[in-house]
C-alpha positions as CSV (number, residue, x, y, z in Angstrom):
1,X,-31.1,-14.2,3.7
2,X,-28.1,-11.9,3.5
3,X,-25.1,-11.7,1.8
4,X,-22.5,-9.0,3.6
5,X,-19.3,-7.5,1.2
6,X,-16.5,-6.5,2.9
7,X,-13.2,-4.6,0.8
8,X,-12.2,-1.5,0.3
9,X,-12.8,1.2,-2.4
10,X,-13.3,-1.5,-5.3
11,X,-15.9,-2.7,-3.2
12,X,-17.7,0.6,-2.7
13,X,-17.8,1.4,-6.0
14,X,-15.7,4.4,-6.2
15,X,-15.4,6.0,-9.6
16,X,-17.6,3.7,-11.2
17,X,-21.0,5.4,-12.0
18,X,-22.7,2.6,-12.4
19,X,-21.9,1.5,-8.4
20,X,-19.2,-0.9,-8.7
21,X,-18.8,-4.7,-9.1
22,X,-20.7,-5.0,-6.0
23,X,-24.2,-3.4,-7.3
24,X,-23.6,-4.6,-10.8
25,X,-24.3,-8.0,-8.9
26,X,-26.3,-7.1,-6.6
27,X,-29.3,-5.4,-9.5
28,X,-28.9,-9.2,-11.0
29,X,-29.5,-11.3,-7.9
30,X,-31.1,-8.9,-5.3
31,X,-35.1,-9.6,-5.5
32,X,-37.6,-6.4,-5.2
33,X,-38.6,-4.7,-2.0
34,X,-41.3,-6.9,-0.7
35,X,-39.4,-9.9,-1.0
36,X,-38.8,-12.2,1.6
37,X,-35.4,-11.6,3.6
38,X,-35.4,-14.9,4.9
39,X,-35.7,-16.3,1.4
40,X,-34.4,-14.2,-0.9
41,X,-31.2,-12.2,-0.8
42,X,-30.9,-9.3,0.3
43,X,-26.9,-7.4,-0.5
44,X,-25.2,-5.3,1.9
45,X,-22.2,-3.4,0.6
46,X,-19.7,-2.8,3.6
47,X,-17.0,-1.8,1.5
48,X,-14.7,1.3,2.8
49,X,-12.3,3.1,0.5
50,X,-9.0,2.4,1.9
51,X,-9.6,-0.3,3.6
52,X,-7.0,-3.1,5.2
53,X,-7.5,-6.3,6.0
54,X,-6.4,-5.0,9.9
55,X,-8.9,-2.4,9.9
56,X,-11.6,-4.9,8.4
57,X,-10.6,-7.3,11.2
58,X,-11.4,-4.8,13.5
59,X,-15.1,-4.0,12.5
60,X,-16.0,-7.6,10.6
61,X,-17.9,-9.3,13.9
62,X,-19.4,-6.2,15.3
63,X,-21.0,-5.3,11.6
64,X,-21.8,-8.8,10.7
65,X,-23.9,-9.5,13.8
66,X,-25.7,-6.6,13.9
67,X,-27.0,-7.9,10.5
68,X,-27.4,-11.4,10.8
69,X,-31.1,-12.0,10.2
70,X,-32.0,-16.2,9.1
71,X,-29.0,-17.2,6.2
72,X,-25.9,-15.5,6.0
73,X,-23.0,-15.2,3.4
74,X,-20.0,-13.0,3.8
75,X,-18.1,-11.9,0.6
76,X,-14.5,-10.4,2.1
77,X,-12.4,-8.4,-1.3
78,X,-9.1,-7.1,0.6
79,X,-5.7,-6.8,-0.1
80,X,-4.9,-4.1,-2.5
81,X,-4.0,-1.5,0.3
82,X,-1.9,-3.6,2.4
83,X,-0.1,-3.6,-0.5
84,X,0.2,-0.3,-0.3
85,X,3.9,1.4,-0.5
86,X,3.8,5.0,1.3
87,X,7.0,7.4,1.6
88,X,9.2,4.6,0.3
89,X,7.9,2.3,3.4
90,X,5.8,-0.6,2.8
91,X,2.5,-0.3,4.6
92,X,1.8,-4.2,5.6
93,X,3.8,-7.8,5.3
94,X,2.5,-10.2,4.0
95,X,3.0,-12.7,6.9
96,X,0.8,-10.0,9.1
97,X,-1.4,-10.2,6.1
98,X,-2.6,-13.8,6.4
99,X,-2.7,-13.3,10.1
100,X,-5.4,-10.7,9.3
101,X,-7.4,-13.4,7.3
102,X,-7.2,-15.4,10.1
103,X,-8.8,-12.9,12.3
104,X,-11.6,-12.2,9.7
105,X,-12.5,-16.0,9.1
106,X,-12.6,-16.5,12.9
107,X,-14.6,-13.4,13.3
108,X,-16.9,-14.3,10.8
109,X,-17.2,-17.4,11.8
110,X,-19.2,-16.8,14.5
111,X,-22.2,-16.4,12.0
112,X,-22.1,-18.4,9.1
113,X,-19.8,-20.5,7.3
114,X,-20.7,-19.3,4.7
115,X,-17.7,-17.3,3.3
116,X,-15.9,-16.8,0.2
117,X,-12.8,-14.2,-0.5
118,X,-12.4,-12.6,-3.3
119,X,-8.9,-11.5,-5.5
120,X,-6.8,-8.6,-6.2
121,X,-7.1,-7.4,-9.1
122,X,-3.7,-6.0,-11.1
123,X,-2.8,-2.3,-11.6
124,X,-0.8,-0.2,-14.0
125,X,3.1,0.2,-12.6
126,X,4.0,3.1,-14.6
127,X,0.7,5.2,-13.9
128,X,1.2,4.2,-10.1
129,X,4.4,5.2,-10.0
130,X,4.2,8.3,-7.4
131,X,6.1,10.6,-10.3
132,X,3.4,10.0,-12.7
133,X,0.5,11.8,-10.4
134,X,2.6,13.6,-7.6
135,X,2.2,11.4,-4.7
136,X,3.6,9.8,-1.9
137,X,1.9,6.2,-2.4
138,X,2.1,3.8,-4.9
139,X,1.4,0.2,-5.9
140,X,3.3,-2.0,-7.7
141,X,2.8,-5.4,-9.4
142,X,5.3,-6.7,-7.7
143,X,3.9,-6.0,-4.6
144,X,0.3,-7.0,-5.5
145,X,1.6,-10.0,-6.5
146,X,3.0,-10.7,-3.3
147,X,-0.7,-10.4,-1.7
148,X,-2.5,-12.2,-4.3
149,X,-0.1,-15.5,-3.6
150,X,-0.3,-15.0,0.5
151,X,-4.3,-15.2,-0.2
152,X,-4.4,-17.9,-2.4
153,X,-1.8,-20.2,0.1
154,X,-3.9,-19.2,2.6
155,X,-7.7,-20.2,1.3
156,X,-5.7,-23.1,-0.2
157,X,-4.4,-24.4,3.6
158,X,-7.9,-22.9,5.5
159,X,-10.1,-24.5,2.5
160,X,-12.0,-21.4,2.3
161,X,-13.6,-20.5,-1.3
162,X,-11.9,-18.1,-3.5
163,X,-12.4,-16.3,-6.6
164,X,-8.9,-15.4,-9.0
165,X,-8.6,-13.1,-11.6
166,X,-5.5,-11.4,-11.5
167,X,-4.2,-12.6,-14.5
168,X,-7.0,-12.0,-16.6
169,X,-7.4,-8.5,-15.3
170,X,-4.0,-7.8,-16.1
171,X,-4.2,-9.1,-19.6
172,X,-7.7,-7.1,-20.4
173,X,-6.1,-4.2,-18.9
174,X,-3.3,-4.2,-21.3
175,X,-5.6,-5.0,-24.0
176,X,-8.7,-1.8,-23.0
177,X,-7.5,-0.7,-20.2
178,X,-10.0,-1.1,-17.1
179,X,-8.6,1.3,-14.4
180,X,-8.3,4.4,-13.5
181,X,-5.3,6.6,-12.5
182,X,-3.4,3.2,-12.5
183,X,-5.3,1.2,-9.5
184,X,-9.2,2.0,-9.1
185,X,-11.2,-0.1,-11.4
186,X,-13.2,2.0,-14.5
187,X,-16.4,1.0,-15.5
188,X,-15.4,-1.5,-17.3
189,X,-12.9,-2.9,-14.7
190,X,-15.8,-3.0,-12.7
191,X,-17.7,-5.0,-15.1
192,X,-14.8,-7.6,-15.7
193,X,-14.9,-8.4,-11.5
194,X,-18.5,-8.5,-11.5
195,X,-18.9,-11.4,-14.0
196,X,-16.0,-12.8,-12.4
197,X,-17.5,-13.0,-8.8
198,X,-21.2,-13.5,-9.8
199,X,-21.2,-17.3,-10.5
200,X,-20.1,-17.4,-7.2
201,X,-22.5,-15.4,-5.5
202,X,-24.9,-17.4,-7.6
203,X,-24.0,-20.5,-6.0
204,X,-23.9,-18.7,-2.3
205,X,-27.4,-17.6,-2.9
206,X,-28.2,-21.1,-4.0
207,X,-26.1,-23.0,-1.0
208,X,-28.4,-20.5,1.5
209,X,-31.3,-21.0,-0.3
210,X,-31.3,-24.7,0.5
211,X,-30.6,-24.0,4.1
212,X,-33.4,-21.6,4.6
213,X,-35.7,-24.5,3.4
């Protein structure tokens, strides 16, 4: 059995000593080394920092077959950088957006149907204001926003599962603060997704347990 993430840097874990939301759930769930694969899950972070949902489209079947092996679950956490406003241009729609999702679900498809997409989380508008660290890019709420409700119409339609915490991120951010330089999850950012996600990882790992039987 293997569960597959897919996302960009909040996925990989960047900044976040501790690994991310990803290994956070991953040193819960994942069994040790002698375990059976077939049986037990096994976690594979895919995450890229960066990443769009185009470019994930682009690499989602090829990665996902070449590590298919007995019950599969596919975990897809995109959307914060084709939010992404560069130069004063913004960097995706978000009509092309859910054609992107589209793509993925099809992609993954293939292999299992297994799937469930996770949330954007909120950021900080005045620390992602390109002023406030010298930059060309920036991310707004607004924006965010945007890509958070073109997911959630589109797993709504598709009936694919989906995990939401936008709101309560932005609400514990205001409260503790949980990211960094105004969009990268902190530790404790990290921490927040994690216990959001898991209970649904849980019930992925359960769903391909009884399949595997």
């Amino acid at each position: 059995m293997r569960i597959l993430f897919y996302g960009d840097s909040s996925v990989y874990g960047l900044h976040d000593p501790a690994g991310g939301w990803v290994q956070r759930i991953r040193s819960q769930l994942e069994p040790g080394e002698n375990a059976d694969a077939t049986s037990s899950p096994e976690f594979y972070n895919l995450g890229i920092a960066t990443d769009t949902a185009a470019n994930v489209a682009k690499r989602v079947s090829f990665e996902t077959s070449s590590r298919k092996l007995g019950p599969l679950g596919v975990i897809i956490a995109i959307g914060l950088h084709d939010s992404l406003i560069f130069d004063g241009v913004d960097m995706n729609t978000t009509e092309l957006f859910r054609g992107e999702l589209k793509q993925i679900k099809a992609s993954v498809g293939q292999y299992t149907e297994d799937i469930l997409f996770v949330g954007i989380h909120s950021v900080d508008d005045e620390l992602c204001h390109p002023k406030a660290h010298g930059k060309k890019y920036c991310f707004t709420n607004e924006r965010v926003w945007q890509f958070e409700q073109a997911l959630r119409d589109y797993c709504a339609e598709s009936g694919d599962r989906l995990v939401t915490f936008y709101e309560a991120f932005k609400e514990r951010n205001a409260e503790e603060g949980l990211l960094r330089e105004g969009h990268y999850p902190n530790s404790t950012g990290h921490d927040f997704i994690a216990q959001a996600v898991q209970p649904e990882v849980e019930a992925m790992v359960g769903r391909l347990t009884r399949l595997s039987a």
